[in-house]
MDAnalysis code that builds the backbone (N, CA, C; Angstrom):
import MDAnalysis as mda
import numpy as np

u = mda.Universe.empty(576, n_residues=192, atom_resindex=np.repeat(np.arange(192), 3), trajectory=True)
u.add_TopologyAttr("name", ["N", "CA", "C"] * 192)
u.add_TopologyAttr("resid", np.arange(1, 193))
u.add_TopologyAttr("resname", ["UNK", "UNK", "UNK", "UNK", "UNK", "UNK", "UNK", "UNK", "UNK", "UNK", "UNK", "UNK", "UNK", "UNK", "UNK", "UNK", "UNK", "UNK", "UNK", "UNK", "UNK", "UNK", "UNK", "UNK", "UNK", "UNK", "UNK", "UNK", "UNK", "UNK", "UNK", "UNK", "UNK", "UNK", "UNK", "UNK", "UNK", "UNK", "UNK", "UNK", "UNK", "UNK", "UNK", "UNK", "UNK", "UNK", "UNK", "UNK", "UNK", "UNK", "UNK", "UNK", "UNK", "UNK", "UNK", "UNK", "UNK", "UNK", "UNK", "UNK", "UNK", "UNK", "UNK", "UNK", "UNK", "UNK", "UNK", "UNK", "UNK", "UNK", "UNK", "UNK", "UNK", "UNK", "UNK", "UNK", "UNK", "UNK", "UNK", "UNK", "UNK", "UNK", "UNK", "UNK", "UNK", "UNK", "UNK", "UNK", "UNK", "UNK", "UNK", "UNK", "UNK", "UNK", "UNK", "UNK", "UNK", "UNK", "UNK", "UNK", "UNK", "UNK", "UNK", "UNK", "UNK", "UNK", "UNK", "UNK", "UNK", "UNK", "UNK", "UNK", "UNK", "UNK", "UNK", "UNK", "UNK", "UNK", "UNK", "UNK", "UNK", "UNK", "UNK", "UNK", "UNK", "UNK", "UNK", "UNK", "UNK", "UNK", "UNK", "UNK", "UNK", "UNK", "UNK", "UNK", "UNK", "UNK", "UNK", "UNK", "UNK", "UNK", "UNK", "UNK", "UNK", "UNK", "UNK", "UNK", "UNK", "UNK", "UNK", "UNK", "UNK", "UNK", "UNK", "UNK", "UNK", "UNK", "UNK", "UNK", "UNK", "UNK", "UNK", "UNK", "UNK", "UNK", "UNK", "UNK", "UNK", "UNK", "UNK", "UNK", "UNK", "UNK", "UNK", "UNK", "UNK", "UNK", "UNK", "UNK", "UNK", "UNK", "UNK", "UNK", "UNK", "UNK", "UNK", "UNK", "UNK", "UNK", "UNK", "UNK"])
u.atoms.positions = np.array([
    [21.668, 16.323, -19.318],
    [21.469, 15.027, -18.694],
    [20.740, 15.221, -17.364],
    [19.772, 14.598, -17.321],
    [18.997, 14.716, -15.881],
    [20.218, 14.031, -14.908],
    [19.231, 14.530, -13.247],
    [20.127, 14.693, -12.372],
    [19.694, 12.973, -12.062],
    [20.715, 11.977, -11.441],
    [20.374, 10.625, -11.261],
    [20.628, 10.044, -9.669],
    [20.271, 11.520, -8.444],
    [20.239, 10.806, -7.315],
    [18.886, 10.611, -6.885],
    [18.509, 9.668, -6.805],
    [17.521, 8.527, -6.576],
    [17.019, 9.553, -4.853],
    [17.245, 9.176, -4.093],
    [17.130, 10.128, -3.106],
    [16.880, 11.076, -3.064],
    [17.246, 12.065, -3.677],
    [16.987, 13.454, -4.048],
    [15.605, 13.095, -4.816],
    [15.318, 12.308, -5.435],
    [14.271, 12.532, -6.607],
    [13.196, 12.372, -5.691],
    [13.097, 11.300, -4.563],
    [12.091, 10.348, -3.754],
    [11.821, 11.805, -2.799],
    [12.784, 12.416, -2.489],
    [12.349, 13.626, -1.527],
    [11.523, 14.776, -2.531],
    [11.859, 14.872, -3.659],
    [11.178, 15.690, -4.068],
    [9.935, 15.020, -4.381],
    [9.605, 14.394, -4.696],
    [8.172, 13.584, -5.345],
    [7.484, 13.460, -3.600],
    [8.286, 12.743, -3.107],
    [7.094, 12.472, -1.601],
    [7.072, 13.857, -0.877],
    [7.815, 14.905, -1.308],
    [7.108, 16.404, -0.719],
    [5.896, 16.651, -1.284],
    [6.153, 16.787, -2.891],
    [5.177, 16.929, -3.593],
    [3.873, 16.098, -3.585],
    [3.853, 15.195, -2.662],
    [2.547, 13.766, -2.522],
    [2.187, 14.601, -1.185],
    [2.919, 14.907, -0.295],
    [2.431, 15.716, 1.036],
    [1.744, 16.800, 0.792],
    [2.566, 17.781, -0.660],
    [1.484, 18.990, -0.633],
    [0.240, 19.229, -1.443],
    [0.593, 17.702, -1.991],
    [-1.063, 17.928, -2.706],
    [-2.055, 17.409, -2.185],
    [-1.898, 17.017, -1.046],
    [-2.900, 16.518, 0.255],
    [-3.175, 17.771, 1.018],
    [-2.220, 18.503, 0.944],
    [-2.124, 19.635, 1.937],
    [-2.855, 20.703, 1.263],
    [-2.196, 21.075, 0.311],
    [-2.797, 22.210, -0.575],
    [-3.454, 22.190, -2.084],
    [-3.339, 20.564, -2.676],
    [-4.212, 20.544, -3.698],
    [-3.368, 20.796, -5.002],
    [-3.865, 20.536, -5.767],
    [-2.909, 20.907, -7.060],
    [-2.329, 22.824, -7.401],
    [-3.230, 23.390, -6.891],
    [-2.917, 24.948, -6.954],
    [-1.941, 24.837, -5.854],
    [-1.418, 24.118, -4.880],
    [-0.798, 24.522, -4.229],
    [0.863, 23.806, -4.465],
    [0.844, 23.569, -5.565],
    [1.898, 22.478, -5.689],
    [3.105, 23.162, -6.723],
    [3.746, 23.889, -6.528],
    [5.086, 24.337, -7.238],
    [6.409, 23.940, -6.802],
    [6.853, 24.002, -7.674],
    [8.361, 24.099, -7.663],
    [9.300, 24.230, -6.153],
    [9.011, 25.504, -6.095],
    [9.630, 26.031, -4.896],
    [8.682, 25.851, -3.605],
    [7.300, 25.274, -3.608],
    [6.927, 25.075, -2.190],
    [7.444, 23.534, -2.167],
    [7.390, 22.787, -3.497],
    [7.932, 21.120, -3.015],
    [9.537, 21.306, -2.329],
    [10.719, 22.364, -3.053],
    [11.831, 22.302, -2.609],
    [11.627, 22.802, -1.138],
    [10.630, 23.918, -0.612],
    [10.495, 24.132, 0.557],
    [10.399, 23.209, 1.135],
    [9.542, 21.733, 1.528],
    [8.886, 21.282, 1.974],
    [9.649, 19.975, 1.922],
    [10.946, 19.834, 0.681],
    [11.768, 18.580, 1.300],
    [13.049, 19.467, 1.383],
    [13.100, 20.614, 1.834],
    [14.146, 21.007, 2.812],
    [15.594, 21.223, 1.865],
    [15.222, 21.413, 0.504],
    [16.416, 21.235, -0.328],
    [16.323, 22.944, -1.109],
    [17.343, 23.033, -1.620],
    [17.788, 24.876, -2.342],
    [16.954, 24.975, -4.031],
    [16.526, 26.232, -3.698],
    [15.820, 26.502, -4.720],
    [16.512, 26.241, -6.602],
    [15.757, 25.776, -7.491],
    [15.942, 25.161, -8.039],
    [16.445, 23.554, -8.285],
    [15.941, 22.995, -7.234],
    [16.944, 21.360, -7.054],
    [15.125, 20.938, -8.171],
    [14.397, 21.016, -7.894],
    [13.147, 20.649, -8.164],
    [12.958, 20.716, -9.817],
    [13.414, 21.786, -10.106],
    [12.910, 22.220, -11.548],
    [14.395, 21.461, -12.641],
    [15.438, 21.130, -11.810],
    [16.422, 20.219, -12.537],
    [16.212, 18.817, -12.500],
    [15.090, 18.500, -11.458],
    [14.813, 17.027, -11.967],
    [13.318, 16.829, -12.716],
    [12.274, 17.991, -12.703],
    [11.263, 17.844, -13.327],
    [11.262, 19.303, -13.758],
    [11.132, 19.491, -15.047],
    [11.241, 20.451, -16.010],
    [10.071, 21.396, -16.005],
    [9.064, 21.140, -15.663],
    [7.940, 21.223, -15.558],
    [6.837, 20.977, -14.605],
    [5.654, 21.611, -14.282],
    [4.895, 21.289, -13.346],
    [4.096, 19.936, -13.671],
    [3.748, 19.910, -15.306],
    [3.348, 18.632, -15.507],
    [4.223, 16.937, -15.245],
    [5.561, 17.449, -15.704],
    [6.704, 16.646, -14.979],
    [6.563, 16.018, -13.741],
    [6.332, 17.060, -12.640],
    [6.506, 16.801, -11.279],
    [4.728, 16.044, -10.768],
    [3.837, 16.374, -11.760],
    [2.790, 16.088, -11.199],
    [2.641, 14.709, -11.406],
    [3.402, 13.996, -13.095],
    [3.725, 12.735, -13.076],
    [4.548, 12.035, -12.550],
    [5.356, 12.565, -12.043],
    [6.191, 11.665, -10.644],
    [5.520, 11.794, -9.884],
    [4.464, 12.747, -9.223],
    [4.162, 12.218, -7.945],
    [2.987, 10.719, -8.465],
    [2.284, 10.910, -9.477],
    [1.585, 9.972, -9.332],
    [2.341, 8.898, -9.884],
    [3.042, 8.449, -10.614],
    [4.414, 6.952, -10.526],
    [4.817, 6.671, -8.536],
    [4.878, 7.627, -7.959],
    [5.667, 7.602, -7.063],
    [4.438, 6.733, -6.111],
    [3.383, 7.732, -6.142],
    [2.135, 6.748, -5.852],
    [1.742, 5.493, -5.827],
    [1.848, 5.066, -7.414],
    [1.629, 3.819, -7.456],
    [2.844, 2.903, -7.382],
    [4.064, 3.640, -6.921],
    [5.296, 2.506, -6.495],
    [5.082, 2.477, -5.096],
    [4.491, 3.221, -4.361],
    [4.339, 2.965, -2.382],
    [3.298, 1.997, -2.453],
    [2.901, 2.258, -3.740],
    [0.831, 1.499, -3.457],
    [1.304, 0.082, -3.547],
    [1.827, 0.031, -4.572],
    [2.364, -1.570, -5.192],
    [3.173, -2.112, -4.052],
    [4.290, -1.646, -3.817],
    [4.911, -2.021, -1.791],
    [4.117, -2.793, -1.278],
    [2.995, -1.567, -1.221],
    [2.830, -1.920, 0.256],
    [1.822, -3.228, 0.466],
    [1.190, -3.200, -1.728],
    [0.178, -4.498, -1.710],
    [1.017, -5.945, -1.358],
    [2.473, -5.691, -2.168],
    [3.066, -6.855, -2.257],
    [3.433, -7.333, -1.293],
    [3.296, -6.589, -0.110],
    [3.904, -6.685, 1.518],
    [2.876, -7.626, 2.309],
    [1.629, -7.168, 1.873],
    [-0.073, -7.668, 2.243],
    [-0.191, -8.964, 2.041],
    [0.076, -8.853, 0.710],
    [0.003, -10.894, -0.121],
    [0.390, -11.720, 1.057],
    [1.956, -11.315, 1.132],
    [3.068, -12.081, 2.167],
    [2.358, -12.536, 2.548],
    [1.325, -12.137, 3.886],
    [0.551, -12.719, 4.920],
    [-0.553, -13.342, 4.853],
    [-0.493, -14.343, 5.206],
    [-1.978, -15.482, 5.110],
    [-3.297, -14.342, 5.858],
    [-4.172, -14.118, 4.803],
    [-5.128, -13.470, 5.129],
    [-6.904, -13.725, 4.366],
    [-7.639, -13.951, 4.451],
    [-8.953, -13.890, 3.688],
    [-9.026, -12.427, 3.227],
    [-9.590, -12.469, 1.750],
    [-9.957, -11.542, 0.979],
    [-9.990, -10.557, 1.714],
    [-11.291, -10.804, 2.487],
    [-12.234, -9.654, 3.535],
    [-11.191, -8.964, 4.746],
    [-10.252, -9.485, 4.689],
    [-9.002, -9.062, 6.299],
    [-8.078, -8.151, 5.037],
    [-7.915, -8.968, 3.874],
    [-6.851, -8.190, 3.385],
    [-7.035, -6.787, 3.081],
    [-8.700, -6.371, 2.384],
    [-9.082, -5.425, 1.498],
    [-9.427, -4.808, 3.015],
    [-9.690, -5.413, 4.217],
    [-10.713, -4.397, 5.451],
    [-8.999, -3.761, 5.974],
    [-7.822, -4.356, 5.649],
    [-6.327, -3.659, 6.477],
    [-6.018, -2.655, 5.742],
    [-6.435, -3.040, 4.048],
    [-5.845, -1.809, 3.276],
    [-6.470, -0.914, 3.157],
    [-7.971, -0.815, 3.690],
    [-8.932, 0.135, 3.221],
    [-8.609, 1.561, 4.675],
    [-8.435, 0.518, 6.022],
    [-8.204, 1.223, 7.070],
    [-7.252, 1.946, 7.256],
    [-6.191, 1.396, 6.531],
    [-4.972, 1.949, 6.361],
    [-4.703, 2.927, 5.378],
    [-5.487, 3.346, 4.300],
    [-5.170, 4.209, 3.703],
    [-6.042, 5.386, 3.778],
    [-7.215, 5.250, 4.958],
    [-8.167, 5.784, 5.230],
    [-7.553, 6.534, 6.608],
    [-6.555, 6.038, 7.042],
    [-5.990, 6.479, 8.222],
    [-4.167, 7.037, 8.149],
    [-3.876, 5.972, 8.250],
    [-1.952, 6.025, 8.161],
    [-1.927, 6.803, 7.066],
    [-1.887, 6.040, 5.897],
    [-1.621, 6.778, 4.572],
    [-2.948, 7.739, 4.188],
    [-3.559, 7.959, 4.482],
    [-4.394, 9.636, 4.646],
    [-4.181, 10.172, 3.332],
    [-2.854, 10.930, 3.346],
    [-2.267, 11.840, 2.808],
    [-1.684, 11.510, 1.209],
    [-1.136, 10.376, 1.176],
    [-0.742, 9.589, 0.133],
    [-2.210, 9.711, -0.824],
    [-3.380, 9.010, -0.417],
    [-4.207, 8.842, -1.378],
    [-5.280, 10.259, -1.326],
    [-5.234, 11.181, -0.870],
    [-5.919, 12.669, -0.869],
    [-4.841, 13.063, -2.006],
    [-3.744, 12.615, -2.279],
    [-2.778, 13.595, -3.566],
    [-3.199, 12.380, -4.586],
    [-3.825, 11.344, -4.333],
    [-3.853, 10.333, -5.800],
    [-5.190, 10.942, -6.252],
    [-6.114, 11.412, -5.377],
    [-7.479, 11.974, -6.024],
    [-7.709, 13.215, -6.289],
    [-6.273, 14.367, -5.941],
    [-6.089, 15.669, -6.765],
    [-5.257, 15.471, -7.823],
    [-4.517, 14.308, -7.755],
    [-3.953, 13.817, -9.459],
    [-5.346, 13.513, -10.314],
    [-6.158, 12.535, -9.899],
    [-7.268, 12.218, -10.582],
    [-7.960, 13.080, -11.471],
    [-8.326, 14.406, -10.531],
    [-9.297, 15.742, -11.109],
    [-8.545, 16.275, -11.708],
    [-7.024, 16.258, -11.536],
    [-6.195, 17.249, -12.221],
    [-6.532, 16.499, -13.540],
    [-6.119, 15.246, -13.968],
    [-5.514, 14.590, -15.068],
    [-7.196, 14.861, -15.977],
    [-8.282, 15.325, -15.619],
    [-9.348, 15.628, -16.309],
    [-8.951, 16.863, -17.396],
    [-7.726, 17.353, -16.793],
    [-7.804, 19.061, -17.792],
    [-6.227, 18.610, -18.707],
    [-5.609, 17.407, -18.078],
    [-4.370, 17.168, -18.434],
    [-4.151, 15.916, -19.191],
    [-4.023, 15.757, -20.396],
    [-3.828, 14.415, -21.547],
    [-2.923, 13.474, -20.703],
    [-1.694, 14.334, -20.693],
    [-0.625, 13.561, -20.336],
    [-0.546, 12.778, -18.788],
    [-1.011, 13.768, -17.867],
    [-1.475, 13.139, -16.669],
    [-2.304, 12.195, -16.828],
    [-3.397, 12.213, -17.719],
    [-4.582, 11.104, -18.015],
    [-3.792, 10.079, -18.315],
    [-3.104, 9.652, -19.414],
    [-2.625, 8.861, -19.930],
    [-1.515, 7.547, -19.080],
    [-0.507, 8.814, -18.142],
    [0.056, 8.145, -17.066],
    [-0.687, 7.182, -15.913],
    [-1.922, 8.320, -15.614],
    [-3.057, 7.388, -14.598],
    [-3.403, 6.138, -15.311],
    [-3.866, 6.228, -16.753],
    [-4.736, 5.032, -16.855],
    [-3.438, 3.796, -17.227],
    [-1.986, 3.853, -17.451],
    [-1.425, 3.379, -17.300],
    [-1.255, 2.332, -15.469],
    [-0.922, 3.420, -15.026],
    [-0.774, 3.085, -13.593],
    [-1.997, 2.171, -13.244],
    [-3.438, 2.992, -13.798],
    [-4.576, 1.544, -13.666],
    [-4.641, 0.419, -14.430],
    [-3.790, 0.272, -15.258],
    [-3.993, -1.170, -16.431],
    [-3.233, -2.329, -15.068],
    [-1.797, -1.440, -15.426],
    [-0.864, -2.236, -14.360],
    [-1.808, -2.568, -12.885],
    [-2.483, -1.840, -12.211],
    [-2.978, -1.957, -10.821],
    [-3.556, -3.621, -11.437],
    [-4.351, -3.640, -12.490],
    [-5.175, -4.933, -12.842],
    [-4.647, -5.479, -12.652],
    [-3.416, -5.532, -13.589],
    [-2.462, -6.764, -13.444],
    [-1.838, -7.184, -12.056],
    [-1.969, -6.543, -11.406],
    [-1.162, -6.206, -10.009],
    [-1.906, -7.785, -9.367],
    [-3.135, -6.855, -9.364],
    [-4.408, -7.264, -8.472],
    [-4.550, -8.747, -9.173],
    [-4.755, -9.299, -10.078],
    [-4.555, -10.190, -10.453],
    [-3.769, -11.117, -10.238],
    [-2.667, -10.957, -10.340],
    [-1.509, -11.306, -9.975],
    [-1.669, -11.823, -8.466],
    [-1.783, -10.624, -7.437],
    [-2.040, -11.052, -6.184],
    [-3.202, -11.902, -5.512],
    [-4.192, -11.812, -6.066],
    [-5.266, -13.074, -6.355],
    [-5.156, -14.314, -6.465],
    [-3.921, -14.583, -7.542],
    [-3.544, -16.182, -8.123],
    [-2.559, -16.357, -6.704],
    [-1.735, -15.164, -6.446],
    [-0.777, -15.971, -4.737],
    [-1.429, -16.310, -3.754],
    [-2.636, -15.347, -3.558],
    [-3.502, -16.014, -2.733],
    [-4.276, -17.319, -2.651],
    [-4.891, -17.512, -4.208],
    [-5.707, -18.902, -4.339],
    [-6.964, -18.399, -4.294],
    [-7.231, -16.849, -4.774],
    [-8.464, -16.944, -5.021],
    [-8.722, -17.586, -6.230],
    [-10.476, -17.526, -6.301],
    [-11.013, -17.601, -7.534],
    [-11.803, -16.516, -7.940],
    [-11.276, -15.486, -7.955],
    [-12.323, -14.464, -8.575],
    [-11.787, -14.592, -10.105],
    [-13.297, -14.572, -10.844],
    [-12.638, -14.735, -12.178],
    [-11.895, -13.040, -12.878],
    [-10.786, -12.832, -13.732],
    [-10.688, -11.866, -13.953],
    [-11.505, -10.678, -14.678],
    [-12.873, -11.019, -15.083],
    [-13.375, -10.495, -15.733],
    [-13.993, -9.001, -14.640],
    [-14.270, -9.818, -13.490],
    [-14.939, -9.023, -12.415],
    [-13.932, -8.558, -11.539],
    [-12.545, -8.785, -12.205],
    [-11.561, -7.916, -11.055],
    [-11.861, -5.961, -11.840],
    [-11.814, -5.765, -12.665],
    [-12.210, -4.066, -12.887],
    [-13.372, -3.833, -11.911],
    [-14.515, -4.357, -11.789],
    [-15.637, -4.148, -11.267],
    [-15.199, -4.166, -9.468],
    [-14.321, -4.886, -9.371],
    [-13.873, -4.822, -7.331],
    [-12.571, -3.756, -7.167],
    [-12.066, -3.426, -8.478],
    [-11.437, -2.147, -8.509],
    [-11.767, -1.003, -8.226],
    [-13.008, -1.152, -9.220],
    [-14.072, -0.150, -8.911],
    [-14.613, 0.080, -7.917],
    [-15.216, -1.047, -6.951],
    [-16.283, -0.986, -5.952],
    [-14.695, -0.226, -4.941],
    [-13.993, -0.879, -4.470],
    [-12.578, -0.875, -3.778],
    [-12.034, 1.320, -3.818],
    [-12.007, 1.000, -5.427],
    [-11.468, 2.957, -5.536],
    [-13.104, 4.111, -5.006],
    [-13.995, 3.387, -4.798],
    [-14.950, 3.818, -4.488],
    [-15.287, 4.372, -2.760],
    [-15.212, 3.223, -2.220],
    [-15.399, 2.970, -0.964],
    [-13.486, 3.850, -0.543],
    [-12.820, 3.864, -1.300],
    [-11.468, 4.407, -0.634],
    [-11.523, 5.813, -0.720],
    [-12.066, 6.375, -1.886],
    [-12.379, 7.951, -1.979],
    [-13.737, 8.061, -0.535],
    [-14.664, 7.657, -0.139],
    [-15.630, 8.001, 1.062],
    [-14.910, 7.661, 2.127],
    [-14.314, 6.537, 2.529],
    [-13.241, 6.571, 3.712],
    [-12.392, 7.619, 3.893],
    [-11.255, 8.005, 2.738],
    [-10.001, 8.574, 2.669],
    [-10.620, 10.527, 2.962],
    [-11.632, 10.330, 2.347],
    [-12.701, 11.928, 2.617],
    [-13.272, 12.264, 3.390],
    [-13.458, 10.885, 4.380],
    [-14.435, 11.156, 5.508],
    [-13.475, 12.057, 6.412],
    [-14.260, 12.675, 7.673],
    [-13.783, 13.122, 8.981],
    [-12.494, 12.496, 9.485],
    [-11.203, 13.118, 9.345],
    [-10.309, 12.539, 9.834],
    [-10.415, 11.648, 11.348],
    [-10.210, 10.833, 11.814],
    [-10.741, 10.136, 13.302],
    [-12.264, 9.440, 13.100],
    [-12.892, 9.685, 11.643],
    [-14.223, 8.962, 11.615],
    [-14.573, 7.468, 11.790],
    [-13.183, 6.812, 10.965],
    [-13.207, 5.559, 10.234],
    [-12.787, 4.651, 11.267],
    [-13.408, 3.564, 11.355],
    [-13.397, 2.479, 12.443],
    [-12.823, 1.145, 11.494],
    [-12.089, 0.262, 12.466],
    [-12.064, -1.002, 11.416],
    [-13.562, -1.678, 11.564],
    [-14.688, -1.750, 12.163],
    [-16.008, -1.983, 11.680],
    [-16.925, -1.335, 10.350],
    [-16.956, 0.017, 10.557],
    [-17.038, 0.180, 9.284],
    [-16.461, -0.064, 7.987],
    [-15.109, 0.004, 8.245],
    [-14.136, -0.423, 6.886],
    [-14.673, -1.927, 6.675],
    [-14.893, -2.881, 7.707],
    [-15.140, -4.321, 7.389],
    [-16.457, -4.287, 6.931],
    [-17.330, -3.787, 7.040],
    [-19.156, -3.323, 6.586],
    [-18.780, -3.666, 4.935],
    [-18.038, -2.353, 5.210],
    [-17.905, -1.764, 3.378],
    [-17.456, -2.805, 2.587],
    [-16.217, -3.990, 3.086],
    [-15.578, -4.773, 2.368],
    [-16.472, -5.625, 2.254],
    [-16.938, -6.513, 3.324],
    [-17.791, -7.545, 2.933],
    [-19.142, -7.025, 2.223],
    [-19.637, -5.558, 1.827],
    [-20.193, -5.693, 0.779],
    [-20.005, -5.531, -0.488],
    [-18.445, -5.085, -0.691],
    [-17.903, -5.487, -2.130],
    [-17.488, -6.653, -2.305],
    [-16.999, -7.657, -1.244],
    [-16.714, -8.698, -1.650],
    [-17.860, -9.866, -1.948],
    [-18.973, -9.432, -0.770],
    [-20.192, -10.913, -1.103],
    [-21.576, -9.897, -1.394],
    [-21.712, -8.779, -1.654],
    [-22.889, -8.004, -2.429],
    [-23.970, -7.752, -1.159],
    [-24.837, -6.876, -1.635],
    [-25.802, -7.010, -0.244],
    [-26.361, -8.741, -0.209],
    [-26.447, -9.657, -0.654],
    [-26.884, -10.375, 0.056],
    [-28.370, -11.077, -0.908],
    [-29.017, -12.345, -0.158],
    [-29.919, -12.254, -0.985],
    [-30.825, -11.844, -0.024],
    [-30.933, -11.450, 0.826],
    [-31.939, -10.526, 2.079],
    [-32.499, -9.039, 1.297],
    [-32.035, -8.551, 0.381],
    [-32.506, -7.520, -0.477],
    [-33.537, -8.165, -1.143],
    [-34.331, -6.925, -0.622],
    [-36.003, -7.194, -1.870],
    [-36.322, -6.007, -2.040],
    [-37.423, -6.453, -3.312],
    [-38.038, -4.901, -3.424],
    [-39.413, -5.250, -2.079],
    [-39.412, -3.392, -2.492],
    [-40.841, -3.626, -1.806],
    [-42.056, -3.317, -2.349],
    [-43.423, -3.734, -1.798],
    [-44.275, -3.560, -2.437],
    [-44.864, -2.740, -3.174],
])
């Protein structure tokens, strides 16, 4: 019977989200996650059996802080462009670390079925998420083009979240949003 303290599990998974920011998927075992949430060797390998185990909790664990912290965002009366320019800054800054281990899950889950399978789960749900949080707001984006601002959104968050730690300004983050949200513009031409 797996072990069922909830606490114990959250320390091992959010070590394991710290060291794959830190050290990457090669750097992510057993005994450096129990190092690193301060608990006795073997506590780790009795709640995830496996390294593939632990690599899918960290990314569930991921998208349960991610989902938080969107549903926290909604709360507040905000325009599109304030909401996507707080979360972009914020995960480009505060949470740093959180989304540098969602994009060594990413490359990992290229060599890994089962990791794949969990991610593109976690992305069906993000749709729905995002959707969802759209209709509380009163947008109108139709859903067809919410994958496509997923896209533009996981795009612009991998060049922020990669840039020079201390690079990212809330001006630039607002640049980037208002051109996923209203496109370059009709001021784009070709040229001659």
């Amino acid at each position: 019977m797996p072990p069922t303290n909830p606490a114990r599990r959250r320390a091992l998974t959010d070590a394991a989200i710290e060291l794959l920011a830190s050290s990457g998927v090669h750097g992510l075992t057993h005994r450096a996650v129990e190092k690193q949430a301060d608990l006795p060797p073997g506590t780790a390998s009795n709640y995830f059996r496996s390294r593939e185990a632990l690599l899918v909790a960290a990314a569930e664990r991921i998208a349960e802080l991610h989902h938080a912290d969107t549903d926290r965002a909604v709360e507040q009366p905000s325009t599109l462009v304030d909401l996507l320019t707080e979360s972009l800054l914020t995960a480009a800054t505060t949470l740093r670390n959180r989304y540098l281990a969602i994009f060594e899950l990413q490359l990992e889950a290229a060599r890994r079925p089962v990791l794949a399978s969990v991610l593109a789960g976690l992305q069906d749900t993000a749709l729905h998420v995002t959707a969802g949080h759209h209709d509380k707001l009163g947008l109108t984006i139709p859903g067809e083009k919410i994958p496509a601002m997923i896209a533009l959104y996981g795009g612009a968050l991998f060049t922020l979240v990669s840039a020079p730690p201390g690079s990212v300004s809330r001006d630039v983050v607002r640049n980037v949003v208002q051109v996923i949200v209203y496109g370059c513009g009709e001021d784009v031409q070709r040229r001659p």
